[in-house]
N, C-alpha and C positions, 0 to 999 in steps of 0.2 A: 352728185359731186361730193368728195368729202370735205369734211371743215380744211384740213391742211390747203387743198387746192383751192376751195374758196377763198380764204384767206389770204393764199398767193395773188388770187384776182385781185381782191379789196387791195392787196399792194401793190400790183399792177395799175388799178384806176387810178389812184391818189398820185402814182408819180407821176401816169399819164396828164390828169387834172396840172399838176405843177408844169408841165412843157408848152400844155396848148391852153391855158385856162378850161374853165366848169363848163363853160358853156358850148364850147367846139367839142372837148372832151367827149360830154353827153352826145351832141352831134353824131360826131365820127363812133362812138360807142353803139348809138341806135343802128346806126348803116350796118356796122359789121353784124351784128347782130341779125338784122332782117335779112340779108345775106345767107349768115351761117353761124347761129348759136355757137357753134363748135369755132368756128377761127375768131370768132370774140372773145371765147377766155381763154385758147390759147395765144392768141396776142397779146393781151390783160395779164394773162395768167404766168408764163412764160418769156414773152418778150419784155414788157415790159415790166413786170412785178419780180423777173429774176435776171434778165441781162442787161437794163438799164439802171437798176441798182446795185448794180459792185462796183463796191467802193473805189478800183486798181484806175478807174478814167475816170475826170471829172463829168456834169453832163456837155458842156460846149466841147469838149476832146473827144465825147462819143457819139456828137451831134456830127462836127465836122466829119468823122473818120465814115458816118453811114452817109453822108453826103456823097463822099466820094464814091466811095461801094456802089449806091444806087444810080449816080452818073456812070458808072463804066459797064453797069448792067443797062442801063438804057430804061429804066422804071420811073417814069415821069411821075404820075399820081403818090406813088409812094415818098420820091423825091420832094413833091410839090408841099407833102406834110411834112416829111424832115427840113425842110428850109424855115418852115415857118417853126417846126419845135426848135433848131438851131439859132434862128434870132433868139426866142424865148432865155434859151440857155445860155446865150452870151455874147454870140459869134454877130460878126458885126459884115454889113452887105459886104465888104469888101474882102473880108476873109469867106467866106461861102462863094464869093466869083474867085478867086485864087485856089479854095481847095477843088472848085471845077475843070479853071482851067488846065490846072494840074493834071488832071485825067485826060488830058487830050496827048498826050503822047502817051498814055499807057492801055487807054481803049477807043482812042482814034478823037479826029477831030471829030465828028459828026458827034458823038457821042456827046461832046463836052459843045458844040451847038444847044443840042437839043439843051444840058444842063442848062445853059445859060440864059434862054431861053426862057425854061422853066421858071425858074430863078427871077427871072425878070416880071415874069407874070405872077407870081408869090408878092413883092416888094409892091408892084404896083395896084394889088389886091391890098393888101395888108399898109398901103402908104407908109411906104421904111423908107 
């Protein structure tokens, strides 16, 4: 791996570290990793060392906006992390049940069920 893409990793982790704290960080870091070397740093490396750090969305603006995303695609587990980075970043229970509900006229009720759902077993994991 070269220093540059390294480097985009170590940017990657630290923003990650700021959305879900060190210690889930590390967590969810170990999983992907024992998984797939390869989709941990480009998650790390990529997703979050270069699309969650431009500047153009705050992170609660880019929290809600992958909320929504991942309700209409119907991605629970991945949703079930972006709720909990989404509180982290600012977005409060009741703005995460509204950007869901939202999604039920644009990728069906069931869809924004399951979000809700989701959503509900996040809060009452996490006592929000």
């Amino acid at each position: 791996m070269s220093d540059a893409y390294q480097n985009r990793v170590n940017k990657g982790y630290k923003q990650f570290i700021q959305m879900v704290g060190e210690a889930r960080a590390e967590e969810i870091r170990s999983h992907w990793n024992q998984i797939s070397p390869a989709f941990e740093k480009f998650v790390l490396g990529v997703l979050a060392g270069e699309v969650w750090t431009r500047p153009e969305l705050d992170l609660r603006t880019r929290s809600l906006a992958t909320v929504a995303g991942l309700t209409a695609l119907g991605r629970p587990r991945a949703l079930a992390l972006n709720i909990e980075m989404a509180l982290r970043n600012g977005a409060s229970r009741d703005e995460i049940r509204e950007t869901i509900l939202q999604m039920a006229f644009y990728a069906g009720f069931p869809a924004a069920w399951e979000g809700l759902q989701t959503a509900d077993e996040v809060f009452q994991r996490l006592s929000v």
